[in-house]
CHARMM-style PDB file with segment names, atoms N, HN, CA, C and O in Angstrom:
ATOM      1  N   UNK     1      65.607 108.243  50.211  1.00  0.00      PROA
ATOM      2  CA  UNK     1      67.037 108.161  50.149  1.00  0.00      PROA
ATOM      3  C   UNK     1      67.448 106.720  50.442  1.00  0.00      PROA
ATOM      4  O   UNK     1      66.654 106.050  51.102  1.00  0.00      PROA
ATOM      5  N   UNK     2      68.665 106.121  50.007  1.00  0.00      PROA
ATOM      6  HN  UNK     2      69.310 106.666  49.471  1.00  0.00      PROA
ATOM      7  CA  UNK     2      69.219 104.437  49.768  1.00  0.00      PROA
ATOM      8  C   UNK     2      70.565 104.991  50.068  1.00  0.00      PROA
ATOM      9  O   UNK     2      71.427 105.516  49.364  1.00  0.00      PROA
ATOM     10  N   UNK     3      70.429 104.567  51.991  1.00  0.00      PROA
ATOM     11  HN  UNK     3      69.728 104.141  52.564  1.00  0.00      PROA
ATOM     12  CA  UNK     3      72.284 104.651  52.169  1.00  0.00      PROA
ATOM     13  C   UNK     3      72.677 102.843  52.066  1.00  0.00      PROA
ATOM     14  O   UNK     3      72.251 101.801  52.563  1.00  0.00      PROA
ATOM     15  N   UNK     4      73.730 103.260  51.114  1.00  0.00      PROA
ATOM     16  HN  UNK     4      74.077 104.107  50.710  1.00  0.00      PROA
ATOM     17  CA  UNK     4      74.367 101.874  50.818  1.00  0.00      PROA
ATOM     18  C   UNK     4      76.001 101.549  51.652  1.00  0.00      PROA
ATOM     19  O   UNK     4      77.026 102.231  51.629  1.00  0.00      PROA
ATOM     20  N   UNK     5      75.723 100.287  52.323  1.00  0.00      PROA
ATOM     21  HN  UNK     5      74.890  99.733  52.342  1.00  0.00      PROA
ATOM     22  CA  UNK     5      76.953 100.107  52.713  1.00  0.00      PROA
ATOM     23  C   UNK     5      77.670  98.748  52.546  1.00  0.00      PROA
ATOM     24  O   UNK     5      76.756  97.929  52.637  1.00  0.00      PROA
ATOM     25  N   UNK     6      78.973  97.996  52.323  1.00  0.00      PROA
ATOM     26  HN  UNK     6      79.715  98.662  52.249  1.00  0.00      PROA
ATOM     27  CA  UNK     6      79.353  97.083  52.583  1.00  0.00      PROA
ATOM     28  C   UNK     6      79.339  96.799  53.607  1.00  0.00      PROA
ATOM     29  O   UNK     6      80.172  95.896  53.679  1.00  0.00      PROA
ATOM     30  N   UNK     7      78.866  96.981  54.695  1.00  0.00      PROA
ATOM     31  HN  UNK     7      78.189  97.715  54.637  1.00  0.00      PROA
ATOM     32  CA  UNK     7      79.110  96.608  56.215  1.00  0.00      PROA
ATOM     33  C   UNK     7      77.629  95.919  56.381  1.00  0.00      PROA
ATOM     34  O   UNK     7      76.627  96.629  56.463  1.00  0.00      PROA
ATOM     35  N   UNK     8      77.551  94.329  56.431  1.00  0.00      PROA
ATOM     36  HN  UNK     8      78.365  93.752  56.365  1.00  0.00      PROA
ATOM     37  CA  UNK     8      76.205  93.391  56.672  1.00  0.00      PROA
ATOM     38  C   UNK     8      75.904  94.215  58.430  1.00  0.00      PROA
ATOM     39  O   UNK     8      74.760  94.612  58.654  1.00  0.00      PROA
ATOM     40  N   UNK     9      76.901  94.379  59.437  1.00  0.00      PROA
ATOM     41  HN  UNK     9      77.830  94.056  59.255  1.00  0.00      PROA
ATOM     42  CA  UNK     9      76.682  94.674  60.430  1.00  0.00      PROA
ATOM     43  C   UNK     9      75.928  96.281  60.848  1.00  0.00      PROA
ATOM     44  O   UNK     9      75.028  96.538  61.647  1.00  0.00      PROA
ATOM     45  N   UNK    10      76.790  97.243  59.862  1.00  0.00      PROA
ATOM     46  HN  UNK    10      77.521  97.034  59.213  1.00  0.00      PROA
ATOM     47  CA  UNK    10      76.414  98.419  59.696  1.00  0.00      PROA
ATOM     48  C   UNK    10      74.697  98.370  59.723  1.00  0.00      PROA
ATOM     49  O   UNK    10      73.924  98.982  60.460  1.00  0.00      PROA
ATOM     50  N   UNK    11      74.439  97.465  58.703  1.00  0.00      PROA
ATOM     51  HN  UNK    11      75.067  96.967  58.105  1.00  0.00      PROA
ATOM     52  CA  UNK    11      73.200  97.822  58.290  1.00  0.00      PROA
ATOM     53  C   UNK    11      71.762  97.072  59.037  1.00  0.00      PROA
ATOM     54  O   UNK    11      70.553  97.288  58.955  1.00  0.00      PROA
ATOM     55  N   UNK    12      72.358  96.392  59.559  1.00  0.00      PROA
ATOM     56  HN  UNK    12      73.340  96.217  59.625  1.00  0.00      PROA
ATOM     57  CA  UNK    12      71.600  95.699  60.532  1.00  0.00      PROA
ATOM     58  C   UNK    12      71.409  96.364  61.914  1.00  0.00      PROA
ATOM     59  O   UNK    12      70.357  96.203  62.533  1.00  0.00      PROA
ATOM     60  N   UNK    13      72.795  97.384  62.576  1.00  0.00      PROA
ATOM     61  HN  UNK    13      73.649  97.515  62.074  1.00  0.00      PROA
ATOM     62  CA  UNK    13      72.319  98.214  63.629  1.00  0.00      PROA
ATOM     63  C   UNK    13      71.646  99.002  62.821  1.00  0.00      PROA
ATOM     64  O   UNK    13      70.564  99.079  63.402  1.00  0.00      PROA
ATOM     65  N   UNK    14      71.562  99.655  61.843  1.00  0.00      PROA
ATOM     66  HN  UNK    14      72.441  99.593  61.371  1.00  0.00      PROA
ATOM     67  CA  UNK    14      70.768 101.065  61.197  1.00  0.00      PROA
ATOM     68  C   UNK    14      69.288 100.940  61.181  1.00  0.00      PROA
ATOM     69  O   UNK    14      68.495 101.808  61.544  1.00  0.00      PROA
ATOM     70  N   UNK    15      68.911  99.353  60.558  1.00  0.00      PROA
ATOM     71  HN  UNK    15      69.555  98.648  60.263  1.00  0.00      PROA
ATOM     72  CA  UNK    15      67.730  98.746  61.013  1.00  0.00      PROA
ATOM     73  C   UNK    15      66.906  98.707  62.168  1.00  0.00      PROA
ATOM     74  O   UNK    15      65.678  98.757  62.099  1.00  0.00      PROA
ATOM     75  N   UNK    16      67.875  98.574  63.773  1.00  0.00      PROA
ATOM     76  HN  UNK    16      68.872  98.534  63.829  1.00  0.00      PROA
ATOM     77  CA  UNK    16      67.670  97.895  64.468  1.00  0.00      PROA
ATOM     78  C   UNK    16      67.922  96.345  64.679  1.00  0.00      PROA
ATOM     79  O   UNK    16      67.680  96.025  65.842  1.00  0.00      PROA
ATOM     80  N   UNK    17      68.218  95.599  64.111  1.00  0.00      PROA
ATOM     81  HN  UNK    17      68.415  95.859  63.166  1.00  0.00      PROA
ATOM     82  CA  UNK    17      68.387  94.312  63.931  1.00  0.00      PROA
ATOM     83  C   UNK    17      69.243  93.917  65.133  1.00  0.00      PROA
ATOM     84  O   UNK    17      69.112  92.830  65.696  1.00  0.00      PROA
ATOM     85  N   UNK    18      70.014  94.730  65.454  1.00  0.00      PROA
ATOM     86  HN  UNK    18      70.121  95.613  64.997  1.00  0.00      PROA
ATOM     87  CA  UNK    18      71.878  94.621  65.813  1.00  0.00      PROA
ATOM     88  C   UNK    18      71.690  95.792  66.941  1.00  0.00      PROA
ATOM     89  O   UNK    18      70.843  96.658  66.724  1.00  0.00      PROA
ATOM     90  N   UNK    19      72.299  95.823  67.883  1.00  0.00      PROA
ATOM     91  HN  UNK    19      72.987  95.119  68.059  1.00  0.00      PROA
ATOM     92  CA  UNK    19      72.841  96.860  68.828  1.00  0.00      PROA
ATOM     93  C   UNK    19      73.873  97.150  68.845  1.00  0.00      PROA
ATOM     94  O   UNK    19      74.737  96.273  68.868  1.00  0.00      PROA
ATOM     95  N   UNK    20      74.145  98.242  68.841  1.00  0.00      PROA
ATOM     96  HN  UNK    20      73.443  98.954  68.822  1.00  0.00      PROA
ATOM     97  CA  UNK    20      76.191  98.973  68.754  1.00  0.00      PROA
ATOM     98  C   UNK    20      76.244  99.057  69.980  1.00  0.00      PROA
ATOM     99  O   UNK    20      75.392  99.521  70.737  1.00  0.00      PROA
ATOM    100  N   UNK    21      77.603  98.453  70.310  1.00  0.00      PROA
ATOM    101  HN  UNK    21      78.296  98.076  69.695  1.00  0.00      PROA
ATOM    102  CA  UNK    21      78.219  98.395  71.243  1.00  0.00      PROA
ATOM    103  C   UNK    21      79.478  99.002  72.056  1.00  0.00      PROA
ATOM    104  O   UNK    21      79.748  99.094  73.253  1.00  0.00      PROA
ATOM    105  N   UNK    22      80.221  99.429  70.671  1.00  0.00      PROA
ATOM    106  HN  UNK    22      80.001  99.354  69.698  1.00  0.00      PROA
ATOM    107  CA  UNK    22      81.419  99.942  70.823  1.00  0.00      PROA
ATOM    108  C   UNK    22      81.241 101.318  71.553  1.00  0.00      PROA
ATOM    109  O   UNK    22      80.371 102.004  71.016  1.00  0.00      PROA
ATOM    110  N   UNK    23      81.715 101.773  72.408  1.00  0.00      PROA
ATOM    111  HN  UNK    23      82.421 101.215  72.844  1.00  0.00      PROA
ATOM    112  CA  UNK    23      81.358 103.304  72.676  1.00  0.00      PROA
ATOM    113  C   UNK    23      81.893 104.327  71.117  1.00  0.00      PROA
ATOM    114  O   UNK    23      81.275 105.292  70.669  1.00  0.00      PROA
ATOM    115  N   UNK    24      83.010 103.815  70.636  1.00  0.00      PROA
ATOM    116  HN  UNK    24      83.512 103.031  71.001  1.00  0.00      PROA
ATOM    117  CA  UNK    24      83.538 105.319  69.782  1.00  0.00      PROA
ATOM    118  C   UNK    24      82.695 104.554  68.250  1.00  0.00      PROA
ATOM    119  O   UNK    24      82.804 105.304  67.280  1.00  0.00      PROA
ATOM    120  N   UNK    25      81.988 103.348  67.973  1.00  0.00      PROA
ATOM    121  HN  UNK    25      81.899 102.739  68.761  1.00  0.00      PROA
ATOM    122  CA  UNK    25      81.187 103.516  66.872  1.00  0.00      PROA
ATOM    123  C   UNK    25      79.829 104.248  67.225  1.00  0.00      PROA
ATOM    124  O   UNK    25      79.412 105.029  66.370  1.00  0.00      PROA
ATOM    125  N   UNK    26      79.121 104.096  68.337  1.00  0.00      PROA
ATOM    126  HN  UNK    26      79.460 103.462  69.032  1.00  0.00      PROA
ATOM    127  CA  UNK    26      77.934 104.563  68.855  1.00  0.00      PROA
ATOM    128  C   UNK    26      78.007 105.836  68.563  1.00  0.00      PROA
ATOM    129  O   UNK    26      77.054 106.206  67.877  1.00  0.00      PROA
ATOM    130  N   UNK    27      79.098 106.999  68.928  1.00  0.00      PROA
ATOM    131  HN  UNK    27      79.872 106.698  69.485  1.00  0.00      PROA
ATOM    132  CA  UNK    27      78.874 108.559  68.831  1.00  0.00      PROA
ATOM    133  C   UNK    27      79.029 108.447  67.084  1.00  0.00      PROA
ATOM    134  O   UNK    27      78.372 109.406  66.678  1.00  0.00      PROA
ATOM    135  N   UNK    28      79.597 107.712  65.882  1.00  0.00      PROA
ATOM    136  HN  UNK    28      80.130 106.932  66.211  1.00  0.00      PROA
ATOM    137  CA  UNK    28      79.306 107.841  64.735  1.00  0.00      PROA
ATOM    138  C   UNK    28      77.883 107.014  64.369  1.00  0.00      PROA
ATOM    139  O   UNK    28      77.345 107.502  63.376  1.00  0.00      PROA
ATOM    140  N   UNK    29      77.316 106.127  64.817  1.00  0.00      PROA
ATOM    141  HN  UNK    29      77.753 105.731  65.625  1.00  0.00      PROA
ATOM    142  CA  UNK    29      76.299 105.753  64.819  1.00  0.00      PROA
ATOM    143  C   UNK    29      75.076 106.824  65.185  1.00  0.00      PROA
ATOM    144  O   UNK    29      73.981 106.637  64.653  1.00  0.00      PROA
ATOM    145  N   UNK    30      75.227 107.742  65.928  1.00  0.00      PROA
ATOM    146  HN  UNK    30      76.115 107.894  66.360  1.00  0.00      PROA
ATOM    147  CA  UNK    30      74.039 108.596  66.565  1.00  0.00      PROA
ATOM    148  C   UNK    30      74.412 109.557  65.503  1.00  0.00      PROA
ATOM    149  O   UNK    30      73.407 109.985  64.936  1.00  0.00      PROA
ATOM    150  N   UNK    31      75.589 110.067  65.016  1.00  0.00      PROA
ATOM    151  HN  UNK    31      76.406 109.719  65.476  1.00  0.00      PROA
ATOM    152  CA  UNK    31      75.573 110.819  63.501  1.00  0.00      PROA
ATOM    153  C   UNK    31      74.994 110.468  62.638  1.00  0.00      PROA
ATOM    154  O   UNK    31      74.519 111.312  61.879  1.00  0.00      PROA
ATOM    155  N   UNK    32      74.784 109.014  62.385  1.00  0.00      PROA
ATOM    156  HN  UNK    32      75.170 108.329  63.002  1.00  0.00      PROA
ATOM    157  CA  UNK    32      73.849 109.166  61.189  1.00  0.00      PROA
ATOM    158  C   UNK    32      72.173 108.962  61.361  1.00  0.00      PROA
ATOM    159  O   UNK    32      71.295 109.340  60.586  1.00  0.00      PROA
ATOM    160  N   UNK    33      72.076 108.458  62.253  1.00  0.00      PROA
ATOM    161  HN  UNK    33      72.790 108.152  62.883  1.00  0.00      PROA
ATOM    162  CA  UNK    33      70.850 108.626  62.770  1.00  0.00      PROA
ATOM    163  C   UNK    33      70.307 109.986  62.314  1.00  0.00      PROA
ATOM    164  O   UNK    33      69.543 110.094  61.355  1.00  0.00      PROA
ATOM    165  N   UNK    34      70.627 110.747  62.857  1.00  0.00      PROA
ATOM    166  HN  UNK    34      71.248 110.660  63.636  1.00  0.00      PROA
ATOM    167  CA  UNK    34      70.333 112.383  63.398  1.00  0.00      PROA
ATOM    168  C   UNK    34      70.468 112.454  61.663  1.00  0.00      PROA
ATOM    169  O   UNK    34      69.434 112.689  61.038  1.00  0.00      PROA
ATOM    170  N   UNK    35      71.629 112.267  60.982  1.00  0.00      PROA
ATOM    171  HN  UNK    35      72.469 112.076  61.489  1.00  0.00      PROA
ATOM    172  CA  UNK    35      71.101 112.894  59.772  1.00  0.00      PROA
ATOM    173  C   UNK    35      70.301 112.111  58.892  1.00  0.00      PROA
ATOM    174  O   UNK    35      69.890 112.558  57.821  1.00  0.00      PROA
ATOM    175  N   UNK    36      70.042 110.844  59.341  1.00  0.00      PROA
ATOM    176  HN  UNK    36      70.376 110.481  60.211  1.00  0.00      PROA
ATOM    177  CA  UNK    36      69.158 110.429  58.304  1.00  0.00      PROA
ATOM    178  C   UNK    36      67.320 110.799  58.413  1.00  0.00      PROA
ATOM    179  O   UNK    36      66.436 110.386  57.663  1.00  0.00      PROA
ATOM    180  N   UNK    37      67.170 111.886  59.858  1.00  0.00      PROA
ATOM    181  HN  UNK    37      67.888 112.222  60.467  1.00  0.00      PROA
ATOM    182  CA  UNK    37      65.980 112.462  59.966  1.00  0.00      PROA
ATOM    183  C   UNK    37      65.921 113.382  59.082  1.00  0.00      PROA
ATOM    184  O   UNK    37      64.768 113.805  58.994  1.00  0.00      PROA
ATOM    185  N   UNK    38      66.752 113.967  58.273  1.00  0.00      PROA
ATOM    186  HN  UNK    38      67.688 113.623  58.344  1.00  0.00      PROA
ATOM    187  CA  UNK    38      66.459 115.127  57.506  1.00  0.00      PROA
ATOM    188  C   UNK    38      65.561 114.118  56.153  1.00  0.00      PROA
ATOM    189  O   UNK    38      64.784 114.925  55.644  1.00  0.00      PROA
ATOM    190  N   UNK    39      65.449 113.158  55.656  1.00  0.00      PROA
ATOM    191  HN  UNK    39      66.081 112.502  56.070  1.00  0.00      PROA
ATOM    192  CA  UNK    39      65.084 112.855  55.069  1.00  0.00      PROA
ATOM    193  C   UNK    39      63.389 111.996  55.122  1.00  0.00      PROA
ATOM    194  O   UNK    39      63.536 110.990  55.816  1.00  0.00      PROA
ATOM    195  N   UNK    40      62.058 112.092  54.666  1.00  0.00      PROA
ATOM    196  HN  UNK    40      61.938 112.909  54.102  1.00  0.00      PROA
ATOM    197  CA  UNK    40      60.882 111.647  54.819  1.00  0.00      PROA
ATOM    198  C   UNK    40      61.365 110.070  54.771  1.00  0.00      PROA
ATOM    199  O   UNK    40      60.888 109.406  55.691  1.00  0.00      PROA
ATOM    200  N   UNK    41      61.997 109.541  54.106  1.00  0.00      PROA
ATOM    201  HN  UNK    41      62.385 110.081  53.358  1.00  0.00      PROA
ATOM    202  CA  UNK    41      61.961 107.658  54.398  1.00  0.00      PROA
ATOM    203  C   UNK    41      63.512 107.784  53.790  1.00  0.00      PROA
ATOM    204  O   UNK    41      64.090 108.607  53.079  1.00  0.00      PROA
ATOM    205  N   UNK    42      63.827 106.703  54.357  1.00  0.00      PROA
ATOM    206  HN  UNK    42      63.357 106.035  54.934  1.00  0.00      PROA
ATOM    207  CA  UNK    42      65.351 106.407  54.225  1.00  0.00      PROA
ATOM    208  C   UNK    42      65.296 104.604  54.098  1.00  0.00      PROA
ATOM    209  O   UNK    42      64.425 103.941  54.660  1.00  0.00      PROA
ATOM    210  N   UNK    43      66.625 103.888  53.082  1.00  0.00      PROA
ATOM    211  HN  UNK    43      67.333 104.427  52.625  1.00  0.00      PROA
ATOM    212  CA  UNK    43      66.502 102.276  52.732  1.00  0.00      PROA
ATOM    213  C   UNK    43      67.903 102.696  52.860  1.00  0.00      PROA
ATOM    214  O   UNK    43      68.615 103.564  52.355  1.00  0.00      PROA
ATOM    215  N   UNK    44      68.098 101.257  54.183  1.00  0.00      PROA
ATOM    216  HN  UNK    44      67.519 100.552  54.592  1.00  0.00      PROA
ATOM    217  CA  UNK    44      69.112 100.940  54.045  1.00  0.00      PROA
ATOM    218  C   UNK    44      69.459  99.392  53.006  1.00  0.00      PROA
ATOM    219  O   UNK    44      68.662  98.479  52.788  1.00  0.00      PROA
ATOM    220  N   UNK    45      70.826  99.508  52.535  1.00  0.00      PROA
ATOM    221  HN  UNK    45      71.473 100.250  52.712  1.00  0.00      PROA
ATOM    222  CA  UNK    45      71.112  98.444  51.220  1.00  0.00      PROA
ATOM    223  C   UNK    45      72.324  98.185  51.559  1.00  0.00      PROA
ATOM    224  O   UNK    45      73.248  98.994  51.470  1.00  0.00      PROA
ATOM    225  N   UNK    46      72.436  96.757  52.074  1.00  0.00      PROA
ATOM    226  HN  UNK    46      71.686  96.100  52.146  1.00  0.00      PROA
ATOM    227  CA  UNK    46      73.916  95.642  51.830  1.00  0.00      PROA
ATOM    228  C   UNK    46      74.387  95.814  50.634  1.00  0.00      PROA
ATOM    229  O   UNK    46      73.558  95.732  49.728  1.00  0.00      PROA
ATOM    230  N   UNK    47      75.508  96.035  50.344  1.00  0.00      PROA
ATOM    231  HN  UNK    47      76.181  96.101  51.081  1.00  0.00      PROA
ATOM    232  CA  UNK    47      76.284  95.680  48.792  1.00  0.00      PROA
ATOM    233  C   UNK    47      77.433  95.126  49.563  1.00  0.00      PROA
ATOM    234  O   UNK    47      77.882  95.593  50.610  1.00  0.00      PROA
ATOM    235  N   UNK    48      77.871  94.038  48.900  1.00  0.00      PROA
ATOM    236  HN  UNK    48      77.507  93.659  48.049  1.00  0.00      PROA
ATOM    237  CA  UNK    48      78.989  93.413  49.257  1.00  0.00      PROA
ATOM    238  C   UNK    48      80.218  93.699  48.894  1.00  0.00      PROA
ATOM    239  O   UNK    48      80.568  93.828  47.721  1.00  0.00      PROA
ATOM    240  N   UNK    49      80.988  93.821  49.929  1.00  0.00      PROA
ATOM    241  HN  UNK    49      80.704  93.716  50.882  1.00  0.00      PROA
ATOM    242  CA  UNK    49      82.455  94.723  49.629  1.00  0.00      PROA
ATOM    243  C   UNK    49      82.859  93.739  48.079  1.00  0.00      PROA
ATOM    244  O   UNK    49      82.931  94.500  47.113  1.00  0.00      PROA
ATOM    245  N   UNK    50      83.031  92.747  47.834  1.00  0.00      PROA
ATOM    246  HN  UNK    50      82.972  92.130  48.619  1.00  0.00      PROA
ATOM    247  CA  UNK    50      83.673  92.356  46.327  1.00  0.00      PROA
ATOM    248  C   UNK    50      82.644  92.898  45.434  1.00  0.00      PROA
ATOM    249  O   UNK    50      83.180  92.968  44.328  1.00  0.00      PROA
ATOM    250  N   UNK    51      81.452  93.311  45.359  1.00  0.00      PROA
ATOM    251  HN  UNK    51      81.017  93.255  46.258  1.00  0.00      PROA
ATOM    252  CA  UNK    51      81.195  94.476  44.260  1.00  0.00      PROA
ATOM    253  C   UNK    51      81.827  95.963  44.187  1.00  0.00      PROA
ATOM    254  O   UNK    51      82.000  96.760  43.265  1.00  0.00      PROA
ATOM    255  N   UNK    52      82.054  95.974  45.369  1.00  0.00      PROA
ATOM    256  HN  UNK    52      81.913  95.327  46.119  1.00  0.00      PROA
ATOM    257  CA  UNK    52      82.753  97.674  45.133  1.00  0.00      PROA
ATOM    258  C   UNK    52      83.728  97.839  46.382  1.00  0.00      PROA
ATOM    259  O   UNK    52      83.465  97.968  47.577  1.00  0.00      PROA
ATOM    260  N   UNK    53      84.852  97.794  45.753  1.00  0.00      PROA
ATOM    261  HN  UNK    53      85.065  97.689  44.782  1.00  0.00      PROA
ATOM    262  CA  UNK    53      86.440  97.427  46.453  1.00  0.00      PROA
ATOM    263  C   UNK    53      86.675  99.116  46.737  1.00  0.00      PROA
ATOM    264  O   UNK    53      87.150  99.290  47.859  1.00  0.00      PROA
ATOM    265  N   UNK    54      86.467 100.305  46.028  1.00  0.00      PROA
ATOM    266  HN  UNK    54      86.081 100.164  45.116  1.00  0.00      PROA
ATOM    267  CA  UNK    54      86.892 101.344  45.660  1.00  0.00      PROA
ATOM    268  C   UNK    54      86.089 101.924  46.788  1.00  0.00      PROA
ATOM    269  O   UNK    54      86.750 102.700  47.478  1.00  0.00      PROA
ATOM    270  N   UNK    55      84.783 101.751  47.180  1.00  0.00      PROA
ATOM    271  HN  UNK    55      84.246 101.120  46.619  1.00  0.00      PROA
ATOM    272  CA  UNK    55      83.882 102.389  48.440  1.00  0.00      PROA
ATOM    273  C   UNK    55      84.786 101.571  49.808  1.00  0.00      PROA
ATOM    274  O   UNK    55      85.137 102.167  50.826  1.00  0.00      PROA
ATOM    275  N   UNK    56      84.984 100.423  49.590  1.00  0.00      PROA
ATOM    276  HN  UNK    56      84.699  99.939  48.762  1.00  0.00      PROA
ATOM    277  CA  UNK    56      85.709  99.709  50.846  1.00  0.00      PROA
ATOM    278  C   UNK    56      86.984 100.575  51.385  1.00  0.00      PROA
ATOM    279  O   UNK    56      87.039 101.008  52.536  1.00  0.00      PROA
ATOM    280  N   UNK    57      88.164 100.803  50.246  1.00  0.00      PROA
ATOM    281  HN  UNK    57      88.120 100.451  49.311  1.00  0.00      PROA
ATOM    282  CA  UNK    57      88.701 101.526  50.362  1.00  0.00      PROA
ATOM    283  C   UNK    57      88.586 102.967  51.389  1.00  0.00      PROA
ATOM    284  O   UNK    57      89.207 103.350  52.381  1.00  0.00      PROA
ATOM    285  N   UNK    58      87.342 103.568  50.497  1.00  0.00      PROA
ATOM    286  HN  UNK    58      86.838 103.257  49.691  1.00  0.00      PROA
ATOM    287  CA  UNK    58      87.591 105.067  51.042  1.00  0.00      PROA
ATOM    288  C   UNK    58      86.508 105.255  52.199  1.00  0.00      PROA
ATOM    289  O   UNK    58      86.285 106.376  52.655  1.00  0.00      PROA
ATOM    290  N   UNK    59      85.746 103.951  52.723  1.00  0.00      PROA
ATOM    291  HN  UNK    59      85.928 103.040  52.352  1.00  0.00      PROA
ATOM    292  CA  UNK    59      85.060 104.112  53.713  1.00  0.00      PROA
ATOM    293  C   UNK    59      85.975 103.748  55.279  1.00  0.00      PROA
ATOM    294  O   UNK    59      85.870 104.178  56.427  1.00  0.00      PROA
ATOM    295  N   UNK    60      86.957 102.654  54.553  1.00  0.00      PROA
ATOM    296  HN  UNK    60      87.043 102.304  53.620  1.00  0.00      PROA
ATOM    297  CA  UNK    60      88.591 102.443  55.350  1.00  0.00      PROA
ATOM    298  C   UNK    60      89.011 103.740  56.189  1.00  0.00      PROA
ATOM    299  O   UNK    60      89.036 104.056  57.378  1.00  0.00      PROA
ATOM    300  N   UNK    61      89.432 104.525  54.555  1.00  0.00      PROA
ATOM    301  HN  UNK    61      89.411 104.268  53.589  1.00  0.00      PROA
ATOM    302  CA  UNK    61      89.941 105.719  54.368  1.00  0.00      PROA
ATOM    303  C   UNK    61      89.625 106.275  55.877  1.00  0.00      PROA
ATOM    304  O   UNK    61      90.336 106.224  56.880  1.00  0.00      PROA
ATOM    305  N   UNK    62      88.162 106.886  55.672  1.00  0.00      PROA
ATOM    306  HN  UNK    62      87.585 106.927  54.857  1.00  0.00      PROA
ATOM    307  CA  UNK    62      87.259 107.529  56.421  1.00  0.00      PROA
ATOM    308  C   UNK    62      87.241 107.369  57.989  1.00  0.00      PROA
ATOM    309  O   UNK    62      87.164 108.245  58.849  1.00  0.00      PROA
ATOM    310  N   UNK    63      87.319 106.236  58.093  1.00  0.00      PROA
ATOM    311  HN  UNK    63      87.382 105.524  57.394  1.00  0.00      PROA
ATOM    312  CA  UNK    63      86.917 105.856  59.670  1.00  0.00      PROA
ATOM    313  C   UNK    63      88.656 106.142  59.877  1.00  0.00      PROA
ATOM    314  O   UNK    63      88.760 107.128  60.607  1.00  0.00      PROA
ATOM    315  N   UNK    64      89.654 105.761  59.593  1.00  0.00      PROA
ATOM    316  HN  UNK    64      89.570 104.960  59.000  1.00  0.00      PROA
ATOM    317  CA  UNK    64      90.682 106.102  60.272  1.00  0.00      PROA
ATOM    318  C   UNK    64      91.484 107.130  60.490  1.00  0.00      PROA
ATOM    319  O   UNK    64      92.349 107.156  61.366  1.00  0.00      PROA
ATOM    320  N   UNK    65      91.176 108.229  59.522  1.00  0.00      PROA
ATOM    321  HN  UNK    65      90.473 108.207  58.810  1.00  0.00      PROA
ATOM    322  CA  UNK    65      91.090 109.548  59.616  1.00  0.00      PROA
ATOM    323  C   UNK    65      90.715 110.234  60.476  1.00  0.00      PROA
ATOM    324  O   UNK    65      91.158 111.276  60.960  1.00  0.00      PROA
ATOM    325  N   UNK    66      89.435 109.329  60.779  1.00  0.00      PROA
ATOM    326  HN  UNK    66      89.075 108.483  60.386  1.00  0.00      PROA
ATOM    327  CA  UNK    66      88.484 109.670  61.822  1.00  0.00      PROA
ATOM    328  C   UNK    66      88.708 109.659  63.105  1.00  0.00      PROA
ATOM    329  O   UNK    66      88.380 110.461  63.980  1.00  0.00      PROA
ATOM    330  N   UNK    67      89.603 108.169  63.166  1.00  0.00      PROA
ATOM    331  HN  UNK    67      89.869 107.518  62.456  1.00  0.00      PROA
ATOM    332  CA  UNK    67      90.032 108.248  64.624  1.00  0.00      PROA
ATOM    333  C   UNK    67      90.974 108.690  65.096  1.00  0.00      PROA
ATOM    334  O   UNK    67      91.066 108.958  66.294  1.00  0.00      PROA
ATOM    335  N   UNK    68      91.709 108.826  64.402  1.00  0.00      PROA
ATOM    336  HN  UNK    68      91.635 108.608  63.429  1.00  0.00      PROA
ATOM    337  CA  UNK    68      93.460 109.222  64.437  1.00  0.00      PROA
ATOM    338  C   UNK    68      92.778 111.209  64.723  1.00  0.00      PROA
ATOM    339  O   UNK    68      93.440 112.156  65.149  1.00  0.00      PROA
ATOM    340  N   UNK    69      91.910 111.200  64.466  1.00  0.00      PROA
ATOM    341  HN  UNK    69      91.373 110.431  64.120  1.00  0.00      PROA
ATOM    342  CA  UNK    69      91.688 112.934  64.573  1.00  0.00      PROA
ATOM    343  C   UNK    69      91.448 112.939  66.282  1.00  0.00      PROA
ATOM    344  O   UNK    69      92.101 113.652  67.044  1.00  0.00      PROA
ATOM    345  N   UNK    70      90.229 111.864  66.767  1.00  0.00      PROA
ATOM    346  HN  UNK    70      89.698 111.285  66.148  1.00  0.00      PROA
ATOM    347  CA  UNK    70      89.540 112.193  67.944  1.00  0.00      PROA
ATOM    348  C   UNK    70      90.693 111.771  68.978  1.00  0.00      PROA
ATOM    349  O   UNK    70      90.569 112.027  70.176  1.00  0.00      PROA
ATOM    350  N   UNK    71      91.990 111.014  68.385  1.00  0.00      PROA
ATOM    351  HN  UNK    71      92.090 110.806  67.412  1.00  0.00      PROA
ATOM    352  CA  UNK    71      92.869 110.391  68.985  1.00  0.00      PROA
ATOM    353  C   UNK    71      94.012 111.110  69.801  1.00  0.00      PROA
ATOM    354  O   UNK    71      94.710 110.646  70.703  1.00  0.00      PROA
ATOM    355  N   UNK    72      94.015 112.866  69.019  1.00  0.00      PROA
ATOM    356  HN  UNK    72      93.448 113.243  68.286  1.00  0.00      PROA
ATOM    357  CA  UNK    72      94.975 113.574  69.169  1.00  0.00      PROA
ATOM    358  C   UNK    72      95.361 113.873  70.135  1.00  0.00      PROA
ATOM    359  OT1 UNK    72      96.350 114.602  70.205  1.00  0.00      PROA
TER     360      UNK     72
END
C-alpha cells in the first residue's frame, strides 16, 4: 500500500524521521499507525500540494471537521 500525502512533515513523522509533538496530532498520528498494520508493507510518498490542490483542499476539509467535532 502507497499512503500519499502533501504534508513533507506528515511523512517524515510516518517514517520516523520527525517526532510529533502536538498532543491532538499524536492521537491522529497513532490512528494511522494502528491502521497502517493491517497492511504486509506500507510506502509512504511526498506529493507536493501544487500537484494536487483538490487533496489539499479536502485533507483541510478533514482535519477541521475533525477538530471542531473533538472541540464540542
Amino acid at each position: 500500500m502507497t499512503l500519499k500525502s502533501d504534508s513533507q512533515l506528515l511523512i517524515k513523522q510516518l517514517t520516523g524521521e520527525y517526532r510529533v509533538k502536538t498532543p491532538h496530532i499524536r492521537v491522529l498520528f497513532d490512528e494511522v499507525v494502528a491502521e497502517t498494520r493491517r497492511f504486509s508493507k506500507v510506502r509512504f510518498e511526498h506529493v507536493p500540494r501544487e500537484k494536487n490542490e483538490h487533496a489539499d483542499r479536502l485533507a483541510n476539509l478533514g482535519v477541521d471537521t475533525w477538530l471542531a467535532a473533538r472541540n464540542r
